[in-house]
C-alpha positions in Angstrom: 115.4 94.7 59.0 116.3 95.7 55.3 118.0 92.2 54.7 114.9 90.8 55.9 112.8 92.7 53.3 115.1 91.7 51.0 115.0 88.3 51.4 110.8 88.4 51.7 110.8 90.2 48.1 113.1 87.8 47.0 110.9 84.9 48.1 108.4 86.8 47.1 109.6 87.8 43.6 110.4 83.7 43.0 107.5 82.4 44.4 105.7 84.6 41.4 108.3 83.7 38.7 107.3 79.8 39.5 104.0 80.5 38.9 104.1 82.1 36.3 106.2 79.5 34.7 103.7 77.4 35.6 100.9 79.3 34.2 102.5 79.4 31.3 103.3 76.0 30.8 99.7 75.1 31.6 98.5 77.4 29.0 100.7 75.8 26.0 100.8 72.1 27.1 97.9 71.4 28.5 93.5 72.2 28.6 93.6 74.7 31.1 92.9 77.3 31.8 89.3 75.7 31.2 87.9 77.1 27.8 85.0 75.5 26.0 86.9 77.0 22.8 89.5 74.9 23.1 87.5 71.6 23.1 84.8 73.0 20.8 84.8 73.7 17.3 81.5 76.4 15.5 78.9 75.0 13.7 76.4 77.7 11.9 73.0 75.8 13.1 74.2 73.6 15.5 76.5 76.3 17.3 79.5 74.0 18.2 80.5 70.6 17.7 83.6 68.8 19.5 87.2 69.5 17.9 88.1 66.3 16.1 91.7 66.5 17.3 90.5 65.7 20.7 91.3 62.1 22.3 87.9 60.5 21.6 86.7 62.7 18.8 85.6 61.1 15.8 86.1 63.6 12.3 82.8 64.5 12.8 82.9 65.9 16.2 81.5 63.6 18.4 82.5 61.2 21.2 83.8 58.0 19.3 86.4 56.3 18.1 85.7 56.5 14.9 83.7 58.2 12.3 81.4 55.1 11.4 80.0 54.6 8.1 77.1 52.6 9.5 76.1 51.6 13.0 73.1 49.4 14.7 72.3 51.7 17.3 72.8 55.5 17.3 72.6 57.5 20.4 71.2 61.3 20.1 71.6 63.5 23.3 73.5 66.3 25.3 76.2 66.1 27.9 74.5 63.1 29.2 74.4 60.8 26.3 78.7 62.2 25.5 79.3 60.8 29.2 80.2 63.9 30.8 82.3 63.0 34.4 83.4 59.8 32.8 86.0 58.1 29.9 84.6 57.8 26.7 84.4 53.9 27.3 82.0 54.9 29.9 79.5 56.9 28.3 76.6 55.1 28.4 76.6 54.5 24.2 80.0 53.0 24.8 78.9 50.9 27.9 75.6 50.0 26.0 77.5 49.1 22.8 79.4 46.1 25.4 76.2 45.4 26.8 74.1 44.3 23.7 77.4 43.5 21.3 76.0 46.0 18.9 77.8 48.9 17.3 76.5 52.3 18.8 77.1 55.4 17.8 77.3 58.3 20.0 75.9 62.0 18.9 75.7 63.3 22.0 77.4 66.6 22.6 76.7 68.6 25.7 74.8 71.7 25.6 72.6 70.4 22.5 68.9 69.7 23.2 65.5 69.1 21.7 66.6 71.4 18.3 69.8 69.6 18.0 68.3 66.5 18.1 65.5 67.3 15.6 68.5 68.4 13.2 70.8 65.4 13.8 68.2 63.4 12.6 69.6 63.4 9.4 72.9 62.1 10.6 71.3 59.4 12.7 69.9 57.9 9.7 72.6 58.0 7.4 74.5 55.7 9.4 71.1 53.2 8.7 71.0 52.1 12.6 68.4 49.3 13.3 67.5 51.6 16.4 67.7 55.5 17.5 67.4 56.2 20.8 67.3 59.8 22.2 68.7 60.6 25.3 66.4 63.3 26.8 67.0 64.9 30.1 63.8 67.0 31.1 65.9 69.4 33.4 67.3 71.3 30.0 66.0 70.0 27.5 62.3 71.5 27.8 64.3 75.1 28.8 67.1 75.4 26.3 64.3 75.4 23.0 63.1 79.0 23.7 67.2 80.0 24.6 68.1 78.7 21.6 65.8 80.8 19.8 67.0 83.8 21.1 71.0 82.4 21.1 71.0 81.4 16.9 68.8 82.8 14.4 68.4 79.9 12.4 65.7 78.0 14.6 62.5 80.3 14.4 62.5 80.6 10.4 63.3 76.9 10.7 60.1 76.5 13.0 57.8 78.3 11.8 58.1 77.0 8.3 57.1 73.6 10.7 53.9 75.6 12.2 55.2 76.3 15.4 55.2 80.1 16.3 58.6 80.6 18.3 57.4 84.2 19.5 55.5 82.7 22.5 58.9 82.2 24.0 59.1 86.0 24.4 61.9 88.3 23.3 63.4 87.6 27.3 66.2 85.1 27.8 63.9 81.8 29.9 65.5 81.5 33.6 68.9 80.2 33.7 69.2 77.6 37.0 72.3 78.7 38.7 73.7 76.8 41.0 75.6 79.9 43.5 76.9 83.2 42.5 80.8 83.4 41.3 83.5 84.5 44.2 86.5 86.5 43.0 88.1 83.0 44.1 86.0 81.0 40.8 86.6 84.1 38.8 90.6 83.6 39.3 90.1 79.7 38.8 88.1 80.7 35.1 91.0 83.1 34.2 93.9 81.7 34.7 95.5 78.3 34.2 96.4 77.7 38.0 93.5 78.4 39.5 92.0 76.1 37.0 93.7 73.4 38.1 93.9 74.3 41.8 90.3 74.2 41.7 89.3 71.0 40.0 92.1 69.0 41.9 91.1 70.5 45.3 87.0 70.7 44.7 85.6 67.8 46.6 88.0 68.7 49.6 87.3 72.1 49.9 83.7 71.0 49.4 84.0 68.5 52.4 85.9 71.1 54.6 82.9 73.4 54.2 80.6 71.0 55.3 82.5 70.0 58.1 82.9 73.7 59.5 78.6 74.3 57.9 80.3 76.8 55.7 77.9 75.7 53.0 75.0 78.5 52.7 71.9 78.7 50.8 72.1 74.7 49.7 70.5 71.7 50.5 73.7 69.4 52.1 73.2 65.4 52.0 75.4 64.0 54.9 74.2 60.7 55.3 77.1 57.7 55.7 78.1 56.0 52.4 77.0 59.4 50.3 77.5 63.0 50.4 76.2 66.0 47.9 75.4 69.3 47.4 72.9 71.1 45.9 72.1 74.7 45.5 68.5 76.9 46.1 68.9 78.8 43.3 69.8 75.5 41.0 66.9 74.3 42.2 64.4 77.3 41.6 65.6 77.7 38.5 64.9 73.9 37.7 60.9 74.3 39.0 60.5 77.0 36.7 62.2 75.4 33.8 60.2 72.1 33.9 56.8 73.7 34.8 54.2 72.9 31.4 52.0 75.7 33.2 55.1 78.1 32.0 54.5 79.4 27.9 58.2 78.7 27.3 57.0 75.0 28.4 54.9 74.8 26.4 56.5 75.5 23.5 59.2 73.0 23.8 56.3 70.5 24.9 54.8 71.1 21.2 58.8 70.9 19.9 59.1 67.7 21.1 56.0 66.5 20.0 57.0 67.6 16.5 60.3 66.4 16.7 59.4 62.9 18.7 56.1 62.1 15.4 58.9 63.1 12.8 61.8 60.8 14.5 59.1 58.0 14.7 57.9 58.3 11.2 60.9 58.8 9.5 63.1 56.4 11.5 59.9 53.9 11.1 60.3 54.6 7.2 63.8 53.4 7.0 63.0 50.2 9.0 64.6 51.6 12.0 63.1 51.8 15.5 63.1 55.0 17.1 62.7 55.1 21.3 63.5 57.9 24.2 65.4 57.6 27.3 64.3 59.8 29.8 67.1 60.7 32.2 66.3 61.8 35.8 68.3 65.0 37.8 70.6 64.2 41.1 67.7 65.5 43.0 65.3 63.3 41.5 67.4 60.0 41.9 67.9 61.1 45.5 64.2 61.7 46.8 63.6 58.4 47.1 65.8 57.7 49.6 66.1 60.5 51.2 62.3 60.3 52.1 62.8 56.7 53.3 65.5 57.6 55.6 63.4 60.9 56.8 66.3 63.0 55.8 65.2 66.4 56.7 64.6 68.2 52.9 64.2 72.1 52.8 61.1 72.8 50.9 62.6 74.3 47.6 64.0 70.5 47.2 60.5 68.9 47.5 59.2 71.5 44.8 62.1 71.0 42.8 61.3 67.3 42.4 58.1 67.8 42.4 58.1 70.2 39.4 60.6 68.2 37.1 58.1 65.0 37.7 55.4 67.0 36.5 58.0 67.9 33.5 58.6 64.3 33.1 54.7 63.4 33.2 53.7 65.7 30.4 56.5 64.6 27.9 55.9 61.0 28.6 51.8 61.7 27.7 53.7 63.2 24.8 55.7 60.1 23.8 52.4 57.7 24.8 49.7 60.0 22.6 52.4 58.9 19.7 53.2 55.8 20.5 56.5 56.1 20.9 58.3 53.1 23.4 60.8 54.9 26.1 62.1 53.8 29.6 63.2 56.1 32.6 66.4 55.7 33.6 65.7 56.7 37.5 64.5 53.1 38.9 68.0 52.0 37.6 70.1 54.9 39.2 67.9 54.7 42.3 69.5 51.3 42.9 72.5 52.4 42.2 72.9 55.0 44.4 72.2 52.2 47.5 74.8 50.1 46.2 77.4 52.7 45.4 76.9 55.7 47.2 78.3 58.7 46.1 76.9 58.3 42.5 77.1 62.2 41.5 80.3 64.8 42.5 79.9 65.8 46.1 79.0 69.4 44.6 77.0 71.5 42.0 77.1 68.6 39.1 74.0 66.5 38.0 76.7 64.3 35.8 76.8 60.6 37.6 79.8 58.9 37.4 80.7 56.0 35.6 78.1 53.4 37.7 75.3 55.8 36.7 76.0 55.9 33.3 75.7 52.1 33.5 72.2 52.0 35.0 71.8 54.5 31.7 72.9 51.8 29.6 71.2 49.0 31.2 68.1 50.9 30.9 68.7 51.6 27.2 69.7 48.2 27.0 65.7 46.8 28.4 64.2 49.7 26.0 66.0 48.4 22.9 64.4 44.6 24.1 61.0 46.3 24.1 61.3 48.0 20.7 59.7 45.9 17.7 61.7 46.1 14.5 60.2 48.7 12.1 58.1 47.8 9.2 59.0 50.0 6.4 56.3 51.2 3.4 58.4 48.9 0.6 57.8 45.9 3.2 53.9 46.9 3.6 53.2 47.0 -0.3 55.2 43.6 -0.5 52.9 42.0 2.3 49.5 43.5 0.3 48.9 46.0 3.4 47.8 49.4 3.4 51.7 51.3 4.3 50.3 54.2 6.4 48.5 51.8 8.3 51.2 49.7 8.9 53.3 52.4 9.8 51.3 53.7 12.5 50.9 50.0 14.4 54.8 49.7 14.3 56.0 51.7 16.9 55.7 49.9 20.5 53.5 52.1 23.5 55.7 51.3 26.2 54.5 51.1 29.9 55.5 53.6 32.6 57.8 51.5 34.5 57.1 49.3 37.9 58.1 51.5 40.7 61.4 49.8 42.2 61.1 48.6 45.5 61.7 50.7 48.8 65.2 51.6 49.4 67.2 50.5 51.9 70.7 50.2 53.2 
């Protein structure tokens, strides 16, 4: 009995060493375990950009392959426009850029939103691009402007010297979607090296196992042949709320953007650039479609979700119509591509596509930078014997809400 015990705490005591060695190794050779502090470095206003000793990271700290001194098209948005869940050549900037044969330059970082882009402005035209398009995803986007009031205290000096009064957002931190509460299993996987790795190798089969036994609670499964995903109740409350222009904190990124959207227009316009949106849908959006032509069975949070961030959508595009801004929605495009491929999005908790949905991005960018009339700049007007402010304000494009795609089928 004692030389069993032995021999168990010897097992034991080497079964622990090798992990350990493991974990350390992990920890000095490799990303994990996953830290946003190793991938990102501070920035006083902007609060981090992307450590340029990355694979993909330009000097500047963003997602290219080069620090370009000049570039046709220049790409402003969050985790979206960087391509999160795909290669840097598959960001849709990158896939646009082999799309159109122009040079496009990606400032997309994740976590950045409506603020950012306002401030990147300034790098966007430095690089004097023939176009700017800003990749705007209404889920955070419209939320993160009153967080980031309350997260850096640079931004409500900074907007209220533009006449926007950043105490309407309230001295509360704005709802934070979560998608499920942490298990001391996740809290392992955040801590150490192993379980960081354990967990993003073994993700989408322990996700699949769950449904199979219905271990998934409190989510809305999608278990149809050819695509499977997951999406949480609380993700999706949180996304109503955060999308809802009845809501103050709404509304104040609603007259953000506005600000923001007539400065990009006029100032991009200026320059003889043209300056457009690309509106990029949720996973649940992309998926109502087809989910109602199938009569999948949907729990009513989903319906309000989807509901709520059209609604979000529809005030924002009034936004960029009032100002004449051109933009395209990305969600036909992804709608189509989720017939032909399938599983478009991780099977759980992500609203990142893969790379075929970052191609529908492109291709979409790609028909909006067709629609986009080339800017007329004030030194061009005076030159033609026109009035400049008059011939600013005709050259921006209104762009029509796009045809609804056809019903989907399989």
């Amino acid at each position: 009995m004692k030389r069993r015990a032995a021999e168990l705490g010897l097992l034991l005591g080497s079964l622990f060493a090798a992990l350990l060695a493991v974990e350390l190794g992990l920890r000095l050779f490799t990303r994990y375990p996953l830290d946003d502090a190793k991938t990102q470095q501070p920035d006083p206003v902007l609060r981090w950009r992307m450590r340029p000793e990355l694979a993909g990271i330009d000097d500047r700290g963003f997602r290219n392959a080069a620090a370009l001194a000049s570039a046709e098209v220049v790409a402003i948005g969050d985790s979206h426009t960087y391509g999160f869940n795909a290669s840097p050549e598959d960001s849709w900037p990158a896939q646009l850029e082999r799309l159109t044969g122009r040079t496009v330059y990606n400032l997309g970082v994740g976590g950045y939103g409506l603020l950012e882009y306002w401030y990147l402005l300034d790098e966007a035209l430095a690089l004097q691009p023939r176009e700017i398009l800003v990749g705007v995803y209404v889920v955070n986007d419209l939320a993160d402007v009153c967080a980031r009031l309350l997260d850096v205290p640079y931004w409500r000096p900074w907007l209220h010297a533009r006449g926007i009064d950043g105490d309407r957002c309230g001295s509360a931190a704005p709802h934070e979607a979560r998608r499920h509460e942490r298990d001391i299993w996740e809290r392992l996987g955040l801590a150490t090296a192993v379980g960081s790795l354990w967990g993003v190798a073994t993700a989408d089969q322990r996700m699949r196992f769950d449904i199979w036994r219905g271990a998934v609670e409190k989510a809305f499964v999608v278990d149809v042949p050819g695509t499977r995903t997951v999406m949480y109740h609380r993700w999706l409350r949180g996304k109503r709320e955060s999308t809802d222009p009845a809501r103050p904190q709404v509304a104040v990124a609603l007259e953000v953007a506005r600000r923001f959207l007539a400065e990009g227009r006029e100032r991009s316009t200026a320059r003889g650039s043209g300056f457009g949106v690309l509106l990029i849908p949720s996973k649940e959006v992309v998926y109502a479609r087809y989910l109602a032509e199938i009569g999948y069975p949907r729990p009513e949070v989903y319906d309000a979700d989807v509901h709520g961030e059209e609604l979000g959508t529809a005030a924002l595009v009034r936004v960029l119509d009032e100002l004449g801004i051109p933009w395209i929605d990305a969600r036909p495009g992804l709608e189509r591509a989720l017939v032909e491929v399938g599983d478009l999005y991780p099977l759980h908790r992500d609203d990142h596509p893969f790379a075929p949905g970052y191609r529908a991005y492109a291709e979409a960018a790609r028909e909006l930078l067709g629609r986009m009339k080339p800017a007329v700049t004030a030194r061009q007007a005076l030159a033609a014997g026109s009035d400049p402010l008059a011939t600013l304000g005709r050259s921006a494009t209104r762009t029509p809400p796009l045809v609804a795609v056809s019903p989907l089928t399989r």
